[in-house]
Kinemage of the C-alpha trace (Angstrom):
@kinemage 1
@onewidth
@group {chain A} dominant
@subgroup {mainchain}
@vectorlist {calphas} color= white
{ca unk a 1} P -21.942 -38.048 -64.800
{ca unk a 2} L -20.936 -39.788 -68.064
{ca unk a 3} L -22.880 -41.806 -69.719
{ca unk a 4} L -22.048 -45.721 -69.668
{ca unk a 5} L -21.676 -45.379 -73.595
{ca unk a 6} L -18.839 -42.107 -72.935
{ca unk a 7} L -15.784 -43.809 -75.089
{ca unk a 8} L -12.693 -42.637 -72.412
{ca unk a 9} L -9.664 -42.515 -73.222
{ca unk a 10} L -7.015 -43.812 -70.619
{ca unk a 11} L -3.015 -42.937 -71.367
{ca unk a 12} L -0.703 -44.755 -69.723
{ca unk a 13} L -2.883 -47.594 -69.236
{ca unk a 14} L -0.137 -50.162 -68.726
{ca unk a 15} L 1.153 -47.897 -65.492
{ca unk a 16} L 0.682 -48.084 -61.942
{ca unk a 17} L -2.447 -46.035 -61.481
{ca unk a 18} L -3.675 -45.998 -65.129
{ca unk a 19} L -3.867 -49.773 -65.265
{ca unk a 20} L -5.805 -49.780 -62.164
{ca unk a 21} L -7.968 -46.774 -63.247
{ca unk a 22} L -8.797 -49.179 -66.486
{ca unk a 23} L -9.843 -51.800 -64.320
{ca unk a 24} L -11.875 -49.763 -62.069
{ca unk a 25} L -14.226 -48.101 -64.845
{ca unk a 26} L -14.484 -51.675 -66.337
{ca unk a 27} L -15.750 -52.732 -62.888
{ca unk a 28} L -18.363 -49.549 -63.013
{ca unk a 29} L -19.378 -50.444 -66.095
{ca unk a 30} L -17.610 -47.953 -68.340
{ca unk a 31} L -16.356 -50.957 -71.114
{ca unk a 32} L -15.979 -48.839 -74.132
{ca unk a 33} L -12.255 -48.079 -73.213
{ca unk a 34} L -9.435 -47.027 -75.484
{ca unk a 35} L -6.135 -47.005 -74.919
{ca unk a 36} L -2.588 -47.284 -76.239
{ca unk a 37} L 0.578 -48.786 -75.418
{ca unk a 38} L 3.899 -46.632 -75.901
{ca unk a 39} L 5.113 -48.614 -78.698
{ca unk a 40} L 1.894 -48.023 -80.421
{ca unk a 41} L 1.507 -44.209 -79.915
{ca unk a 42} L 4.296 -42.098 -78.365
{ca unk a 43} L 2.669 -39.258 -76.447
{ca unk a 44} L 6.077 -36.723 -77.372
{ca unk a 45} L 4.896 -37.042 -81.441
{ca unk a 46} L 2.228 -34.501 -81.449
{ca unk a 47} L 1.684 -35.359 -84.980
{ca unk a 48} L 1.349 -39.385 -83.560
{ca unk a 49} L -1.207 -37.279 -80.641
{ca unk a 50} L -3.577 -35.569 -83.107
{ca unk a 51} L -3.991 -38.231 -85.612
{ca unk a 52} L -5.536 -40.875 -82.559
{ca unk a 53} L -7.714 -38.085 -81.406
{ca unk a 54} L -8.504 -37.270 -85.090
{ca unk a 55} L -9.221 -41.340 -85.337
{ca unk a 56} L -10.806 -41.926 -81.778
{ca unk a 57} L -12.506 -38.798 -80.487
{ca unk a 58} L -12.779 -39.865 -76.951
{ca unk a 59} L -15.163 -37.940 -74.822
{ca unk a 60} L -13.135 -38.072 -72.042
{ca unk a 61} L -9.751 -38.429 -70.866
{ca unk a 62} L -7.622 -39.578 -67.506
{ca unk a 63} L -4.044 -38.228 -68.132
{ca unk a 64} L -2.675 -41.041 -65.990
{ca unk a 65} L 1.206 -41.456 -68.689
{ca unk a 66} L 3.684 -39.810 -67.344
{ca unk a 67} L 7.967 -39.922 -67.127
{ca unk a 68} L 8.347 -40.979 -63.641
{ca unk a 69} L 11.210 -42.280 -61.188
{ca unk a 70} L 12.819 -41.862 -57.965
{ca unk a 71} L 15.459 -39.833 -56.440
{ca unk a 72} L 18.137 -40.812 -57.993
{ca unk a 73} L 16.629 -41.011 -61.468
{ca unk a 74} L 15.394 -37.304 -60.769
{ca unk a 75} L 18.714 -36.044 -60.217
{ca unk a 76} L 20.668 -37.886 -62.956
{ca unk a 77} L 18.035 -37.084 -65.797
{ca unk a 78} L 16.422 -33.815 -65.142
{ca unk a 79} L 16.057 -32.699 -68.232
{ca unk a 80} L 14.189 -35.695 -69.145
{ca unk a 81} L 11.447 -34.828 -66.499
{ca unk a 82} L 10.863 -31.660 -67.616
{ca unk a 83} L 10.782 -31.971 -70.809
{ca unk a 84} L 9.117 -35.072 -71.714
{ca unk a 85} L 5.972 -34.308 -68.768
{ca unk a 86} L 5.575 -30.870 -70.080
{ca unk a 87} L 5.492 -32.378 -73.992
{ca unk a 88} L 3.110 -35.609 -73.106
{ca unk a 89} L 0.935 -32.548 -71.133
{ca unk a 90} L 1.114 -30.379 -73.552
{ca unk a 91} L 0.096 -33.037 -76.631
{ca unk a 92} L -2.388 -34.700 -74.586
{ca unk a 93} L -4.199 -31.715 -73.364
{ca unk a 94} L -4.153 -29.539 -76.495
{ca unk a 95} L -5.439 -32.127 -78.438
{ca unk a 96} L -8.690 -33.150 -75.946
{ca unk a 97} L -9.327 -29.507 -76.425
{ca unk a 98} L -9.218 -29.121 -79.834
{ca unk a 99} L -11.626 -32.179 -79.872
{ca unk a 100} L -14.073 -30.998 -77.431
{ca unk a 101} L -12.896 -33.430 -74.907
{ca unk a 102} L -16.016 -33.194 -72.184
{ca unk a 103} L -14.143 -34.391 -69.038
{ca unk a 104} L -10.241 -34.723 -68.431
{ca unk a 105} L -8.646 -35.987 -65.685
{ca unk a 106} L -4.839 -35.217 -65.210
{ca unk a 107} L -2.905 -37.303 -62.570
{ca unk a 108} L -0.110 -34.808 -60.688
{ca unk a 109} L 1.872 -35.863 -57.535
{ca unk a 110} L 2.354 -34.074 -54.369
{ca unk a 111} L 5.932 -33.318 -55.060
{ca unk a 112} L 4.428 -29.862 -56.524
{ca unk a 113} L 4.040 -28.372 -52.799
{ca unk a 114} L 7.483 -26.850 -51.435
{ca unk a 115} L 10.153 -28.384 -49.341
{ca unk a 116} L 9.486 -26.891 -46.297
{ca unk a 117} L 5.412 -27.069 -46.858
{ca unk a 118} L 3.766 -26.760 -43.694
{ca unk a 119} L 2.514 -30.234 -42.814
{ca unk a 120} L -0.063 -31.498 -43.593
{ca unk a 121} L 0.099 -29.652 -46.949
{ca unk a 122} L -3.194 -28.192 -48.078
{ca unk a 123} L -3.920 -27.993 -51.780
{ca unk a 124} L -3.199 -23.741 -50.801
{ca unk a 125} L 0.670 -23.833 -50.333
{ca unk a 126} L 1.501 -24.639 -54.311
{ca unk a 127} L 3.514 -21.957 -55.012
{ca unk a 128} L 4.946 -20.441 -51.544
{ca unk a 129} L 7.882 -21.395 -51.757
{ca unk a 130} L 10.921 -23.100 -53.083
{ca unk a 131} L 10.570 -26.688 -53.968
{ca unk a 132} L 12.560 -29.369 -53.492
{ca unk a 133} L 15.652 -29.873 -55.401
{ca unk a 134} L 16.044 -33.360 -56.375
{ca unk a 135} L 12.483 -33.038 -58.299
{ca unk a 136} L 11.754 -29.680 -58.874
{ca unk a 137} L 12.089 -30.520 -62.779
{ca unk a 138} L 9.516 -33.122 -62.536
{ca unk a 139} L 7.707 -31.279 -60.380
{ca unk a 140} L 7.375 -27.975 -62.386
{ca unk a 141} L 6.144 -29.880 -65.217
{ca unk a 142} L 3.203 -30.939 -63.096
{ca unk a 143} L 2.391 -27.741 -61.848
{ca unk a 144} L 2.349 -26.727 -65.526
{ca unk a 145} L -0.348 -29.433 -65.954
{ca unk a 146} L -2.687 -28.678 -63.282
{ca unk a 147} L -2.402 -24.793 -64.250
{ca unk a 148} L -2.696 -26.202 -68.131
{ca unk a 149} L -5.967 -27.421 -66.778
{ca unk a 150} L -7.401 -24.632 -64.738
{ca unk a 151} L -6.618 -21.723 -67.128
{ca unk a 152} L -8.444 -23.718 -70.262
{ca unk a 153} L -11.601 -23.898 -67.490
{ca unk a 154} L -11.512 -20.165 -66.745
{ca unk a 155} L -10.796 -18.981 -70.142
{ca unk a 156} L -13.047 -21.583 -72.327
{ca unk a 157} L -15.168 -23.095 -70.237
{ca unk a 158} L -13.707 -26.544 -69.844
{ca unk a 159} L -14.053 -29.467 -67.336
{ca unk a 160} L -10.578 -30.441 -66.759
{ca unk a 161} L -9.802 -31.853 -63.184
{ca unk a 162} L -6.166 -32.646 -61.457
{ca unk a 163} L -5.794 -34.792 -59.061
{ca unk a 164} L -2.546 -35.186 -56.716
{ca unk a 165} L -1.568 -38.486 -55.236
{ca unk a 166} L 0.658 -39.063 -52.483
{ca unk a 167} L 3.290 -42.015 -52.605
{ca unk a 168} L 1.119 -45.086 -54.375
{ca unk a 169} L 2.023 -48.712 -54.585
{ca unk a 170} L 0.275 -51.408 -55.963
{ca unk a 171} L 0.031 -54.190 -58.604
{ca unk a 172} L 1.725 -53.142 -61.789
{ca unk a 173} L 4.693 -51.620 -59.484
{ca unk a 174} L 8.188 -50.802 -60.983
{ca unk a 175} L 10.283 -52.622 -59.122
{ca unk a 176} L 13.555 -51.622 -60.847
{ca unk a 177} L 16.582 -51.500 -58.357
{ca unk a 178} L 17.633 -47.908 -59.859
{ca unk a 179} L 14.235 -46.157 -61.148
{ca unk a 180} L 11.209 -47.611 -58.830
{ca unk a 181} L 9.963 -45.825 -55.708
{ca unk a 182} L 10.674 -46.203 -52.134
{ca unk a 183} L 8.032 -48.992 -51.222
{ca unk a 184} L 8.364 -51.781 -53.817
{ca unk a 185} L 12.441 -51.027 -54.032
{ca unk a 186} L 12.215 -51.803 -50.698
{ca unk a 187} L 10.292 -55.400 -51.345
{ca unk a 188} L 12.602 -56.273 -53.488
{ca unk a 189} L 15.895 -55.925 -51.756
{ca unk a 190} L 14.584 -57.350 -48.805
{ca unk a 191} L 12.917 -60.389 -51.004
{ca unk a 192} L 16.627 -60.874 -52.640
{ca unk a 193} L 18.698 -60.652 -49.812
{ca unk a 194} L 16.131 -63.265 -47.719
{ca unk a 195} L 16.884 -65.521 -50.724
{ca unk a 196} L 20.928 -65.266 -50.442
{ca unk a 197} L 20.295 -65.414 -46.918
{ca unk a 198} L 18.635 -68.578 -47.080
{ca unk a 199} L 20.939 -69.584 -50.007
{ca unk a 200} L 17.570 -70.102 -52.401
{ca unk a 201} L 19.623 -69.337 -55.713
{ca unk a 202} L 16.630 -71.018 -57.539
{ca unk a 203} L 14.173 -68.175 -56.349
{ca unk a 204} L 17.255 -65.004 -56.692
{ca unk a 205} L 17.779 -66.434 -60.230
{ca unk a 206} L 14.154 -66.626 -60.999
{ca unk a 207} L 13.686 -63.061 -59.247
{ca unk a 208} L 16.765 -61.456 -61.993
{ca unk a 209} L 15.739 -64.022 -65.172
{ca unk a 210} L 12.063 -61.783 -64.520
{ca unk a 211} L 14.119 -58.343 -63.698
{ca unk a 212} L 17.699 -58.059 -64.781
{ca unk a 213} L 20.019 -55.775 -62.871
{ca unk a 214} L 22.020 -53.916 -64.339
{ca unk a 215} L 25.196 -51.523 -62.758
{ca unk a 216} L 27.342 -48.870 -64.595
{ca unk a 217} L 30.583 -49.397 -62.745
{ca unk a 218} L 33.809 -47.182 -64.021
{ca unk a 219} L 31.588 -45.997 -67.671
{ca unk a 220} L 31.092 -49.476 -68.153
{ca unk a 221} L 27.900 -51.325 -67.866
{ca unk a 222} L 27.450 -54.735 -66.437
{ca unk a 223} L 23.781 -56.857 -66.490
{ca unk a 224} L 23.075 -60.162 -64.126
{ca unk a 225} L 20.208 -62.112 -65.334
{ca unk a 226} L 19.286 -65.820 -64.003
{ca unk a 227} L 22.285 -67.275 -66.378
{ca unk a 228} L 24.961 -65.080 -64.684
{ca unk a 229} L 27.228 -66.509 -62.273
{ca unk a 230} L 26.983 -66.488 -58.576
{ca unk a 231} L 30.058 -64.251 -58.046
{ca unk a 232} L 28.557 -61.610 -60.568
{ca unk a 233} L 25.047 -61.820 -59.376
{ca unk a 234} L 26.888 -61.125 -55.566
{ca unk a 235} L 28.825 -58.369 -56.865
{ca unk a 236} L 25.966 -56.364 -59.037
{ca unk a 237} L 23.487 -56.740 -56.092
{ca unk a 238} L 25.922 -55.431 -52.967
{ca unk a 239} L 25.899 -52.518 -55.314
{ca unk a 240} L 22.447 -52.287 -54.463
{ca unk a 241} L 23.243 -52.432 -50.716
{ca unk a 242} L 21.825 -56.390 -50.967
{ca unk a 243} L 23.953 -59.199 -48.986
{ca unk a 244} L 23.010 -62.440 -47.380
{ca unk a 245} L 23.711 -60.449 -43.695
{ca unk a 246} L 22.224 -57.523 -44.570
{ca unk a 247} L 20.446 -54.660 -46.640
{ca unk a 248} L 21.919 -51.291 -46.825
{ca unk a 249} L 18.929 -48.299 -47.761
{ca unk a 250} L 19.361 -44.886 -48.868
{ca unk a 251} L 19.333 -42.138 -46.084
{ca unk a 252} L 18.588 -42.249 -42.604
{ca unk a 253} L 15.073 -44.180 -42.526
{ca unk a 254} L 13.847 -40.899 -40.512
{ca unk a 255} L 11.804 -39.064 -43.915
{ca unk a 256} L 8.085 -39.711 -43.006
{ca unk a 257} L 5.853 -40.739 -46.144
{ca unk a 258} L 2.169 -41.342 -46.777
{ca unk a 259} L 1.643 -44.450 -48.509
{ca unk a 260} L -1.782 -44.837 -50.913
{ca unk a 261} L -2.823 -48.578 -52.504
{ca unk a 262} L -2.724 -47.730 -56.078
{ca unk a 263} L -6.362 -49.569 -56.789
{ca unk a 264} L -7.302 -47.015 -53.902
{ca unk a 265} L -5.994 -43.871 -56.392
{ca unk a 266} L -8.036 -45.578 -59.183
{ca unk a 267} L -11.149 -45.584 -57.141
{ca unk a 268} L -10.390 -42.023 -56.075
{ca unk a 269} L -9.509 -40.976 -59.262
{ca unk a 270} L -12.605 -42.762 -60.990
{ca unk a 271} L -14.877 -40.714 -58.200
{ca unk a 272} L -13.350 -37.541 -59.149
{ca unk a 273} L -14.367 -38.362 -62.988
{ca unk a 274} L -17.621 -39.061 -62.971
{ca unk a 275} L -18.844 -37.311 -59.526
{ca unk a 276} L -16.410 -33.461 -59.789
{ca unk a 277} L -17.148 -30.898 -61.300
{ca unk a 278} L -14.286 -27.962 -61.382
{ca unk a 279} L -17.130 -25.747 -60.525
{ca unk a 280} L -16.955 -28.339 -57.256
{ca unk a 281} L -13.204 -27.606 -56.549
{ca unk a 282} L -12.984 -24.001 -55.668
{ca unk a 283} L -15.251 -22.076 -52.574
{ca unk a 284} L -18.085 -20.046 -54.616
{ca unk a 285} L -17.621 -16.778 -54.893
{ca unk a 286} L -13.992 -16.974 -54.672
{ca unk a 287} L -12.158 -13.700 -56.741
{ca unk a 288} L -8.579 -15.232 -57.810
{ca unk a 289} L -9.321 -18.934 -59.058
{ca unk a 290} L -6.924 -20.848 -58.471
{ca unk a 291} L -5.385 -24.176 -56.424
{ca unk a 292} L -8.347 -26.259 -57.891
{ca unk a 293} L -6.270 -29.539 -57.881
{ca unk a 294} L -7.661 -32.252 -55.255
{ca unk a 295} L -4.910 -34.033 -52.928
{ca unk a 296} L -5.553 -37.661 -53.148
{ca unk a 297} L -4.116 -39.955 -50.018
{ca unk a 298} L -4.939 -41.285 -46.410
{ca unk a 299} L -3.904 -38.456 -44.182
{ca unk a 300} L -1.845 -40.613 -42.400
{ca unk a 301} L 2.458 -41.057 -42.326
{ca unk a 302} L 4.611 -43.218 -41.169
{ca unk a 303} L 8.594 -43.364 -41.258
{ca unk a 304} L 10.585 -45.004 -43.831
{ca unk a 305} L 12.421 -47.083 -41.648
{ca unk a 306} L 9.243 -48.323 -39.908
{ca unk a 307} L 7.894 -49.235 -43.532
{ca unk a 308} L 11.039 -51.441 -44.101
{ca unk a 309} L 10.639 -52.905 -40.755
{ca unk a 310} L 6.984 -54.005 -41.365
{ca unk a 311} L 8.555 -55.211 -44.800
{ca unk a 312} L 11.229 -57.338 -42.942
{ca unk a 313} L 8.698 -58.784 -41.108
{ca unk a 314} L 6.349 -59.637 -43.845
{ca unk a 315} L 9.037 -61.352 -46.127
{ca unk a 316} L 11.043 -62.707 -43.026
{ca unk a 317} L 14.449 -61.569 -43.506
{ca unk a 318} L 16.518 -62.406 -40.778
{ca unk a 319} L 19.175 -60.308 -41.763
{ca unk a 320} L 20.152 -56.831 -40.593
{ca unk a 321} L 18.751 -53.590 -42.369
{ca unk a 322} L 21.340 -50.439 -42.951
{ca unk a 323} L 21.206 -47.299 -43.575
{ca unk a 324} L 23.687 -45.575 -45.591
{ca unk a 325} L 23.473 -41.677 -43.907
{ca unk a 326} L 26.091 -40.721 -46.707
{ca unk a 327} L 23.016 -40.918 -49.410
{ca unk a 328} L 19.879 -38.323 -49.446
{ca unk a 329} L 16.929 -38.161 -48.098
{ca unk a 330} L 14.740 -36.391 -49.781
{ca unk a 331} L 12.006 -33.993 -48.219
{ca unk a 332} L 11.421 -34.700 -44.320
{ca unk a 333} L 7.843 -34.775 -44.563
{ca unk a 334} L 5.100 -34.743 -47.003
{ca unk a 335} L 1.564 -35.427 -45.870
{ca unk a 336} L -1.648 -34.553 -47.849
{ca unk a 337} L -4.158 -32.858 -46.288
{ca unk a 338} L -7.366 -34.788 -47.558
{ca unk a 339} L -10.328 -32.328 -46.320
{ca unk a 340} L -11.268 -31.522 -50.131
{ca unk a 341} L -11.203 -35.009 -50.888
{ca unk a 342} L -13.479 -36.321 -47.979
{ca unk a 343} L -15.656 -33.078 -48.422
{ca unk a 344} L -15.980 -34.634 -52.148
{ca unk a 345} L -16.966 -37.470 -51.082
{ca unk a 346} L -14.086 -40.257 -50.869
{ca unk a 347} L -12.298 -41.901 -47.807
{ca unk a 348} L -9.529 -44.678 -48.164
{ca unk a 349} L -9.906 -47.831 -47.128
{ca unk a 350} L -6.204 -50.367 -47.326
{ca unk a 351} L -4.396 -49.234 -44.619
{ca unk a 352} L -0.163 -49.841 -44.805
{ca unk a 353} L 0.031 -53.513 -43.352
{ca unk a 354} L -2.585 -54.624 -45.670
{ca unk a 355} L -0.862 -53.343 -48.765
{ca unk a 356} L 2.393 -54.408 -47.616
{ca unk a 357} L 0.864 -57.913 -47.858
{ca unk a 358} L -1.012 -57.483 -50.790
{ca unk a 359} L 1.956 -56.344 -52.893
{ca unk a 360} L 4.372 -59.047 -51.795
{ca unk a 361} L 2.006 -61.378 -52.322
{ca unk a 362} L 1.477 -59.956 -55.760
{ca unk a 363} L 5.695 -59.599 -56.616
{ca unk a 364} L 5.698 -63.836 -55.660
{ca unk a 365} L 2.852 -64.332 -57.662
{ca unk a 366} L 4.278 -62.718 -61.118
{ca unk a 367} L 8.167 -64.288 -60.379
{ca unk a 368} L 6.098 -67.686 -60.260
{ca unk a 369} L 4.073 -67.141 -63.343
{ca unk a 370} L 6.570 -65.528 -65.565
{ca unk a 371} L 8.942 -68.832 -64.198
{ca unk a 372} L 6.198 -71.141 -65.016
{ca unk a 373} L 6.051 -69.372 -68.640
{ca unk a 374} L 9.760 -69.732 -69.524
């Protein structure tokens, strides 16, 4: 357990899960919190790396920054993915080392099992076989991290624990048209095309001043924002498959995903910290160490078309959804098996319709602020 006092170190502390991982300790009681924005340290300047831990010397650390997008951003820029998650690893972790870092906690993603994992995938199939191909760069990278983690225990004795989280969502979400995941991509075509639907131009102009979309079309980039005109903003967004009639998703709608509230991962992920030990994460007696990561998620699935159904129905679109067969779908299926987790001591709680809620709720709220600020 680590003392109230324990100075922690959280990277990526304006992200998804490390914002809500922040807020979480705070909540505990854990106040004496560092952390860093990306203008103010980039994690790829190892020299930038070593001269915070050199200045800080946190006592712990939750590995939460990473180089993250969705399908299409993993094909286009794999060797982004690669390389920037294996350098951020690689800075981050060598230096809590060097500084005698007591407990690290490294965030993965279950896109490190293999394509055809048998379902649901327990922490035991890393490694069997292929992976698959839209993210194996990202996803080698955080294989790399969770074995970065597991050989410093064997070999020196550390506590360094990696934890792999299904598909999150939450406050905090990326809801970029190109580069966000499925869930809040999926909010936010359904929110705009309600609004042309219902000809609200106030709320689709406030929605693109907050966010604006940008398209390359022929090498050459275009941008809407809320001082573009209607004909543009039209055009750029039925790129995005968004119309007043309808809204056009990638694939089929059949993949089935396992959806985790991202407070829920910071809760999880806090447990793991303070409670885990990585003598905790293997069977005793065991002869090859290895597969010591912890799957974080609900256990449960549900298809991607009945997740943009339930969204329909919570923003009240009254338009048609699509589904554009031509573009992929990524891996079938990819459900966590959460025995290690629950045997560790952690169950989830927000279930899909409640988050659903929770994080349209939460997308109205900012458009309204940041509208309110301008």
């Amino acid at each position: 357990m680590l003392d109230k006092n324990a100075k922690i170190y959280v990277a990526g502390h304006h992200g998804l899960v490390g914002s809500a991982i922040w807020n979480n300790l705070m909540q505990r009681g854990y106040t004496n919190l560092v952390g860093r924005s990306h203008r103010e340290l980039d994690l790829l300047d190892g020299a930038a790396v070593k001269a915070f831990f050199d200045e800080e010397q946190p006592d712990a650390v939750v590995l939460a920054a990473a180089h993250v997008g969705g399908i299409m951003a993993n094909l286009q820029y794999r060797a982004d993915f690669i390389y920037q998650n294996l350098q951020i690893q690689q800075n981050v972790i060598g230096e809590s080392f060097r500084h005698g870092v007591k407990k690290l906690l490294f965030l993965g993603s279950t896109c490190i099992y293999p394509r055809e994992a048998p379902q649901p995938m327990k922490e035991e199939v890393l490694l069997t076989s292929p992976l698959e191909y839209t993210n194996e760069p990202y996803a080698i990278a955080k294989i790399a991290g969770l074995k970065m983690c597991e050989s410093f225990n064997l070999q020196y004795g550390t506590n360094y624990i990696a934890v792999m989280p299904t598909n999150l969502y939450g406050p905090n979400d990326n809801f970029h048209l190109e580069n966000s995941h499925v869930l809040p991509a999926m909010i936010r075509k359904i929110h705009l095309a309600k609004c042309l639907n219902e000809g609200d131009w106030e709320a689709v102009r406030k929605d693109i001043g907050l966010r604006p979309v940008s398209v390359v079309c022929d090498g050459v980039k275009r941008v809407v924002d809320a001082a573009s005109a209607e004909a543009d903003i039209l055009d750029v967004l039925a790129h995005y498959g968004i119309t007043p009639e309808a809204v056009t998703l990638w694939g089929t709608g059949k993949p089935l995903r396992e959806f985790l509230w991202s407070e829920e991962m910071a809760d999880a992920s806090v447990h793991v910290l303070l409670n885990v030990d990585f003598k905790d994460t293997y069977a005793p007696g065991e002869r090859d160490i290895r597969n010591c990561h912890i799957n974080v998620g609900t256990g449960k699935e549900l298809s991607i078309r009945e997740v943009a159904e339930k969204i329909m129905a919570e923003i009240g679109f009254k338009g048609e959804l699509r589904w554009d067969a031509s573009k992929p779908d990524g891996t079938m299926r990819k459900l966590t098996d959460v025995t290690k987790l629950h045997h560790l001591g952690w169950h989830h709680k927000v279930e899909i319709d409640e988050g659903v809620h929770r994080l349209y709720e939460w997308y109205l709220k900012g458009i309204c602020i940041n509208h309110q600020g301008h």
